[in-house]
Structures are given as C-alpha cells and as structure tokens.
C-alpha positions in Angstrom: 105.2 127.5 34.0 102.7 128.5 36.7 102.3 124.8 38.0 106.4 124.5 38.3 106.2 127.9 40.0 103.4 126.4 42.9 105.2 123.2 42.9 108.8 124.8 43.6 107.0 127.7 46.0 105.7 124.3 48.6 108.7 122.7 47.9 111.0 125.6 49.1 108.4 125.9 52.3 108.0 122.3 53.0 112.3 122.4 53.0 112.1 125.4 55.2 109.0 123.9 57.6 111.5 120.4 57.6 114.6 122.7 58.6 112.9 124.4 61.1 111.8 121.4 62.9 115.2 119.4 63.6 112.2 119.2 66.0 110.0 115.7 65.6 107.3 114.5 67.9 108.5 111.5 70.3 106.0 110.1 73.2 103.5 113.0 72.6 106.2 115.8 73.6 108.4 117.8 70.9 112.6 116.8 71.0 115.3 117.9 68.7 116.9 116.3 66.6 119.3 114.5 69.0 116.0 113.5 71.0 116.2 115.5 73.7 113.0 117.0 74.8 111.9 120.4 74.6 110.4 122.5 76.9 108.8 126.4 77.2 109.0 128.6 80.6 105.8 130.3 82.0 107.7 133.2 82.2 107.7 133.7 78.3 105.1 135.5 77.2 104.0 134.0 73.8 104.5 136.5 70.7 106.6 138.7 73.0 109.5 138.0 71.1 111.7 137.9 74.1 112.4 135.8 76.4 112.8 136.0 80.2 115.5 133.6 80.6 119.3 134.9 80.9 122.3 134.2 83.3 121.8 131.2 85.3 118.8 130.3 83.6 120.0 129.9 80.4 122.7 128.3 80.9 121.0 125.1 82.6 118.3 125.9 79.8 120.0 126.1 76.9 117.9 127.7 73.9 117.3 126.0 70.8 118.7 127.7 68.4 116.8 128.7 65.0 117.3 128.0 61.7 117.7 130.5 59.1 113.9 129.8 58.1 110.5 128.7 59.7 107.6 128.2 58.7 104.0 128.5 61.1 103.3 127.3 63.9 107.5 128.1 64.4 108.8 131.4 64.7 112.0 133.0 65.4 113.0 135.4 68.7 116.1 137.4 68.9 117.6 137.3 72.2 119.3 139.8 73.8 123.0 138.6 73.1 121.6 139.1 69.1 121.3 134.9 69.0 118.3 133.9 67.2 116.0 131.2 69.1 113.3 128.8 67.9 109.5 129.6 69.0 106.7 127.6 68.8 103.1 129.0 69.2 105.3 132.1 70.4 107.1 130.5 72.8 110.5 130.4 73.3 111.9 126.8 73.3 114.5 125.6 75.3 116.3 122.5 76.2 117.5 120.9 79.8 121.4 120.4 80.6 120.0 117.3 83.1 118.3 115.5 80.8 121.5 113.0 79.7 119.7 111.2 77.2 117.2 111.1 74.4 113.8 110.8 76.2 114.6 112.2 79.9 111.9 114.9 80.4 113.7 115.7 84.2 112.6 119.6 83.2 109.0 118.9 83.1 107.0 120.7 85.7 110.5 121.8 87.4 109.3 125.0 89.6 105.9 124.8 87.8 107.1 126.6 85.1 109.1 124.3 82.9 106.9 122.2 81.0 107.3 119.7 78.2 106.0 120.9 74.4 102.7 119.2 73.6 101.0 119.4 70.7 
C-alpha cells in the first residue's frame, strides 16, 4: 500500500510538472506549446511575485498564463488584474505578439531587457 502510495504521489507530480510546462525546450530557448518562444523582462524581479509589466507592455507581451499546478523550477505569480502567470526561476514569463511563427525569437534582447528563456 505504501509503494502504490509513492508511485501515485510522483505520478500526480510528474502530471502536474507536464501540465505546467505546455512549455518544452526548442533550439536551446523555452516555447509553449504552440512553439512560440518565451521570454522574461529585466524589470521582474525574480521571487517578487509581481511583475512590472501592465498597459502597453502587456499587451504586446502577453503573459503566459499558469496552470492550475506547477511543480519546481515553475511557479505561479498573481497579477494585478487577479490572472495567475507562469514563473520560471521566479520570473515572470511572457510571450511576443511579433513573433508570427513557432521559432521567431524577434523579442530577444528588444531594449536589452527582453531576453529569451535559457536553461
């Protein structure tokens, strides 16, 4: 009983890990699940739990939004509209409305303070 126990506990965290991460690694950079690329602000301030992107900004950086679970190195911010938004290694994570396909990375290094997600 205690093995199906441990077996169902990292099942249920490898399920919430996997829903956390629409997010896969493509070229070396993260990208969600419909292969856009993903990119944090130097404005963020990792394990703030906010984020310092609203109005304008937001709107041609559109968050990614979080799932209902995540599991480390993802966590989860609220934003100040209440929307919940995917972190990783405490950053916020956010999307680019010019990159038209799967693979552009237009955002990275825009201003010096959009950059692509590495791992």
């Amino acid at each position: 009983m205690k093995t199906q126990f441990a077996t169902l506990a990292a099942l249920l965290l490898i399920g919430a890990a996997a829903q956390a991460q629409d997010l896969k690694k493509a070229d070396g950079v993260l990208v969600d699940s419909a292969g856009k690329t993903v990119y944090t602000f130097d404005k963020d301030a990792a394990g703030s739990g906010k984020s310092a992107c609203a109005g304008p900004c937001i709107q041609n950086w559109p968050a990614v939004p979080a799932p209902a679970q995540v599991a480390e190195p993802y966590s989860v911010i609220t934003r100040d509209d209440g929307s919940k938004q995917l972190a990783y290694k405490g950053k916020p994570l956010y999307t680019f409305v010019k990159d038209a396909k799967a693979g552009d990375r237009s955002g990275d290094n825009f201003k010096d303070v959009w950059h692509v997600v590495k791992d």
